[in-house]
N, C-alpha and C positions, 0 to 999 in steps of 0.2 A: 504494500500500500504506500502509495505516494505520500509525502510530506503533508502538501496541497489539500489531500483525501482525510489524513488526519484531524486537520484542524477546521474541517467542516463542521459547524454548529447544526446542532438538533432543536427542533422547536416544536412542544405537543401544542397546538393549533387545536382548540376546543371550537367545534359549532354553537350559535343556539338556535333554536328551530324559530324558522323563518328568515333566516341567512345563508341558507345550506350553498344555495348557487356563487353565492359571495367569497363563502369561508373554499367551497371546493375548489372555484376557480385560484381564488388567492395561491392556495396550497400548491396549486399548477405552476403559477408561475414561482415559488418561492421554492421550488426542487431543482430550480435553474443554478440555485447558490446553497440549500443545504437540504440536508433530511428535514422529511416533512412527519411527523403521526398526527396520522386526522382524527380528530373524530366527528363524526358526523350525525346528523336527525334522519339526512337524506342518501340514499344510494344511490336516488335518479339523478341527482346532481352531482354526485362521484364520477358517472358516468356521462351524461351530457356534457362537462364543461370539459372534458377532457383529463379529468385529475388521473382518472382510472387507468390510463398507460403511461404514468409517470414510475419508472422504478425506484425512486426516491421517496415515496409516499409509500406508509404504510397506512392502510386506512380502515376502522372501526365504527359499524353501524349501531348508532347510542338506541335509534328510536325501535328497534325490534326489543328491548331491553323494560319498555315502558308500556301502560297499558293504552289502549284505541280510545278516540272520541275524548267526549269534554265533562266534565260536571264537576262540582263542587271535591265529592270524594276523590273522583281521576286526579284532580288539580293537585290533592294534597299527598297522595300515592307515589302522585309521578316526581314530586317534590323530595319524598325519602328517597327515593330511590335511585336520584339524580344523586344523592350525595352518596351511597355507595359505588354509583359511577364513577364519581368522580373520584372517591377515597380508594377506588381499586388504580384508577389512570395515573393519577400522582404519585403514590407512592411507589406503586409496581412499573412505571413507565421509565427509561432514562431517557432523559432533555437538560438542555439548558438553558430553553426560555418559553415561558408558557404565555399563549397567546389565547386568550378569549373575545368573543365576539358576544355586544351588546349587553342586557342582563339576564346572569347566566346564576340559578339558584344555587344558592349553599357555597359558591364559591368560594366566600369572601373566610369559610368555619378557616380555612386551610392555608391564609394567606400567614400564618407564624409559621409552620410547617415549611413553607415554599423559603420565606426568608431566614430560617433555620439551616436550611439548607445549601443558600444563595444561589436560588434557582431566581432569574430575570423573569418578571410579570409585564406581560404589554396586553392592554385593553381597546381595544375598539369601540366606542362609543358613534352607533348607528345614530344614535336618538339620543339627545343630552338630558330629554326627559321621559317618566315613562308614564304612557299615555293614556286617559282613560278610552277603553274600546267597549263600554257599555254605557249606557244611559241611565242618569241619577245616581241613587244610592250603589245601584249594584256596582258601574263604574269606579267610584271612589273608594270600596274597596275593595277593590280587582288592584286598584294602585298601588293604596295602602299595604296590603297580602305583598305585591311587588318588591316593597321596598322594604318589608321585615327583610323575604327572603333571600334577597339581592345586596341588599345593604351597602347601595352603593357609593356612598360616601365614607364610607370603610376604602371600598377600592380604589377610589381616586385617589384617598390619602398615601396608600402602599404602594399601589403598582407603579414599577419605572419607568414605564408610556404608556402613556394615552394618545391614543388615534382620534383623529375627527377628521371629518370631510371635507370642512370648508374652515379658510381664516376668521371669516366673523363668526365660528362655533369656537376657535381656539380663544378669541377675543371676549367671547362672554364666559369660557371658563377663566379666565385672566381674573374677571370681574368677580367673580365667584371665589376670587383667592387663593386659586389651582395655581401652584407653581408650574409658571409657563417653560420652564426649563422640559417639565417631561411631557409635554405637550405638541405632539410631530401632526401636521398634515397630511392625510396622504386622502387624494380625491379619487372619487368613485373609480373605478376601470371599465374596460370597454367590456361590450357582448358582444366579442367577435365569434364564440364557441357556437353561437343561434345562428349565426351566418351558413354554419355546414352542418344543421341539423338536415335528415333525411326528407325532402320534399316529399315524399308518399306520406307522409305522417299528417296524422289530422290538424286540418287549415278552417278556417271560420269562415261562414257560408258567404258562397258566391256574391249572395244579391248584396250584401254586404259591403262585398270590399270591391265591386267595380263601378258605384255611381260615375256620373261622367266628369269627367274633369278633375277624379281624387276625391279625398273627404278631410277635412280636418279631426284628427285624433286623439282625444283625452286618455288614459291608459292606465290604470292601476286600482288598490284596493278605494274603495268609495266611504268617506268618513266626513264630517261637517268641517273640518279644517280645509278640503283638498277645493272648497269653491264652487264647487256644481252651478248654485244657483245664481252665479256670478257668468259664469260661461253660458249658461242657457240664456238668460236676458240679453247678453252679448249677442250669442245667436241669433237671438230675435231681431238684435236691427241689424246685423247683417243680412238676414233673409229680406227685409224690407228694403234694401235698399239694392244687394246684387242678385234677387230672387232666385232663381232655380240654377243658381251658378254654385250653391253652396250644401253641402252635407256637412252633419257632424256625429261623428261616432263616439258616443261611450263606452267604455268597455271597464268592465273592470263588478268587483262584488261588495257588497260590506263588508267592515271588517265584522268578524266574530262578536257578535254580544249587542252589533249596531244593524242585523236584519230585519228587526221592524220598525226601523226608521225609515218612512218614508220619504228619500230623497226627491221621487219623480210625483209626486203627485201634483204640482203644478206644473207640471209637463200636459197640454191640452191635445186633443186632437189636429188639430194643425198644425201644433207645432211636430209632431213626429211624420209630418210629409216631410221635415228636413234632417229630424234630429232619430239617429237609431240607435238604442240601448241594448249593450250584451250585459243584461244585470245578472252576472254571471262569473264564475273562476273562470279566468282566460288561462288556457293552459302551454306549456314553453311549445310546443309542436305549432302553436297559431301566432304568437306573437310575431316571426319572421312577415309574414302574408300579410297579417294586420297591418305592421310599421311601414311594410315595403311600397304597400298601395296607398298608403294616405301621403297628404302634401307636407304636412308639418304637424308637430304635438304641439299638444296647448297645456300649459300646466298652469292653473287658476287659484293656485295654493291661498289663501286669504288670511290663516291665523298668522297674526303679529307677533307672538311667542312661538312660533315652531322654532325648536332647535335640533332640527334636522338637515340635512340637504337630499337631493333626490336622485338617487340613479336612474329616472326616467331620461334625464337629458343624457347621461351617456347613451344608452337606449337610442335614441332618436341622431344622434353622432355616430352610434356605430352601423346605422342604418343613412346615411348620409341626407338625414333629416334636419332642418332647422326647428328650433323653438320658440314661443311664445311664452312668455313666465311672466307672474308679478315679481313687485320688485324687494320680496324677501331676499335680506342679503345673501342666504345661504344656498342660493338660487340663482341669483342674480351674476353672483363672481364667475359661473361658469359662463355665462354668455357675454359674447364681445359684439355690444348694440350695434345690431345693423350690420354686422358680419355674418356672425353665428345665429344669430337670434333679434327677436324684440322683445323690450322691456317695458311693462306700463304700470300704471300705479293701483295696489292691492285694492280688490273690489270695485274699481272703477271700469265697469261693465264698458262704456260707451270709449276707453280709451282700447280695452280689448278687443270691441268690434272693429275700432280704427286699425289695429296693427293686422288682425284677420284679412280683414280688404285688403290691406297692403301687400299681405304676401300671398292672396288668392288672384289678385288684378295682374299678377308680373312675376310670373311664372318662370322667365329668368334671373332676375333677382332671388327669388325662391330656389331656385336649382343650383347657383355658384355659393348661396348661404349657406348649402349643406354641403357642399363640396370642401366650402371652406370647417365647416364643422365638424365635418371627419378629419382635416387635416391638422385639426386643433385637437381631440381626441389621440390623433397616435403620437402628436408631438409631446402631452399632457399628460394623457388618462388612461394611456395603454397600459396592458396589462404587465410588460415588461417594464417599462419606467414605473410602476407605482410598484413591482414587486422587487425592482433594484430600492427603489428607495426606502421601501420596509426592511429591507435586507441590510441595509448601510446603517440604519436606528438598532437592529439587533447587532452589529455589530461594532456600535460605538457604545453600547453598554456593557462591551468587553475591553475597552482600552482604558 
């Protein structure tokens, strides 16, 4: 064994479920520089992203280990059980830096253990907060329950990076008193792996995605922060003004806990001669078809406290699509006005129907924005630039 081979660093890369495409792909590119152990929620996302013929990963299915479906008792089951998961991974595993993804329970029991040991902790933080995904009481503690068993102001304090997506998310944990020293950027990556998913595989219906002229594209879980009713009144004067030049698709489901909230209900008969709803789990085999036939995504985010950023703009850059965003900052950094994207002002329906026109009337203005927006993607947000530079943070916490 080479020298070089030697001094390769290990890093157990923990999933948490509803990252798996994230954490799998990550693990893809970061076998480029060292041994990868996965663990994982997901297998299909082992496989899809490619991690699955990396010989540098080794990789372990966490969610056959847990039990199916949702409810109060499942919640607190899958909860013990996660901590003997984790208490078998830790201690029986060799690494030298353990990497979690988002809020991961029982973590935090193990975090004397890890630095006991001076085992390197780096945390990802998808979401700077954790969210309520039901309505009223149940909601707040669904958070509450969150944050006993996560406790993540435990882990900020310990762990020796923290990951965020975007500057102005580094910038408000700064504000928050987070020593900005362990606090690294690293922004979304591409979905280049959807690119070479198998064409036979199930695509979403024809009548769908061949309106004439393209459709404009909304795209992911549906929840009161993401804007709906902000982009449908938009829609409305754009229909009124460039009439039957325009579609707009929805796509996308509640989240868990937010299904009997009714989003569309002032959604009227007329208005769905323009606007069609997949109120529905869009699944990875449709998404290529969906992004590929529409003109631009629209992301209508509206909460003023999100602290999140959104992988749907990589999304729409690795599909050589332009953007429409409000002008949440953690949204916003990724598009370059009137290159990559338009920016207009959060919930100002009438500024988002203006930039719609814009990029529905000029068609080549629309086509070099995305051109430009994949070139800003592989220059940026590729998946080998963001897994060198994760790779350079794990190993300047060795010098």
């Amino acid at each position: 064994m080479s020298t070089s081979e030697e001094k390769r660093l290990k890093v157990l890369l923990i999933d948490s479920d509803g990252f798996s495409d994230y954490t799998c792909y990550l693990a893809r590119g970061l076998a480029k520089y060292l041994d990868v152990i996965l663990y994982s929620f997901s297998e299909r996302s082992y496989n899809i992203t490619g991690a699955a013929k990396e010989n540098r990963i080794k990789f372990s299915y966490i969610k056959k280990r847990l039990p199916k479906g949702y409810s109060t008792l499942r919640g607190i089951i899958r909860i013990i059980l996660m901590f003997f998961i984790l208490l078998h991974m830790l201690i029986r595993t060799k690494y030298d830096i353990v990497h979690i993804q988002d809020y991961l329970p029982t973590f935090f029991i193990f975090i004397p253990f890890l630095k006991l040991r001076k085992k390197r902790i780096c945390w990802t933080m998808h979401d700077l907060e954790i969210f309520e995904l039901a309505n009223g009481i149940e909601g707040k503690l669904q958070v509450e329950f969150l944050r006993l068993v996560c406790q993540p102001t435990i882990v900020i304090k310990y762990a020796d990076k923290i990951f965020v997506h975007a500057e102005s998310l580094k910038e408000y944990l700064i504000l928050k008193n987070v020593n900005q020293n362990k606090i690294e950027v690293i922004k979304f990556f591409d979905y280049q792996y959807l690119l070479k998913l198998d064409k036979n595989l199930k695509q979403v219906e024809s009548n769908i995605l061949s309106p004439e002229g393209g459709y404009i594209l909304f795209i992911g879980n549906i929840a009161p922060w993401k804007g709906i009713d902000t982009l449908i009144n938009a829609a409305r004067i754009v229909r009124n003004k460039i009439e039957d030049k325009f579609t707009l698709v929805i796509a996308g489901t509640p989240y868990e806990g937010l299904r009997n909230s009714r989003f569309f209900d002032k959604v009227n008969q007329e208005d769905y001669k323009f606007i069609k709803i997949l109120d529905r789990y869009i699944i990875q085999s449709e998404i290529p078809s969906l992004v590929t036939n529409s003109k631009f995504l629209v992301l209508p985010y509206n909460y003023l406290f999100q602290h999140s950023a959104s992988g749907v703009i990589t999304l729409a850059y690795t599909f050589s699509k332009p953007v429409i965003v409000s002008n949440l900052p953690s949204l916003a950094e990724y598009v370059e006005e009137g290159k990559t994207g338009l920016i207009y002002d959060v919930n100002n329906c009438v500024q988002l129907a203006n930039c719609i026109i814009e990029l529905i009337e000029n068609d080549e203005k629309c086509f070099q924005m995305g051109q430009n927006a994949y070139q800003k993607l592989i220059n940026e947000m590729s998946l080998d630039v963001c897994s060198h530079n994760t790779h350079n943070v794990y190993t300047r916490l060795y010098k």
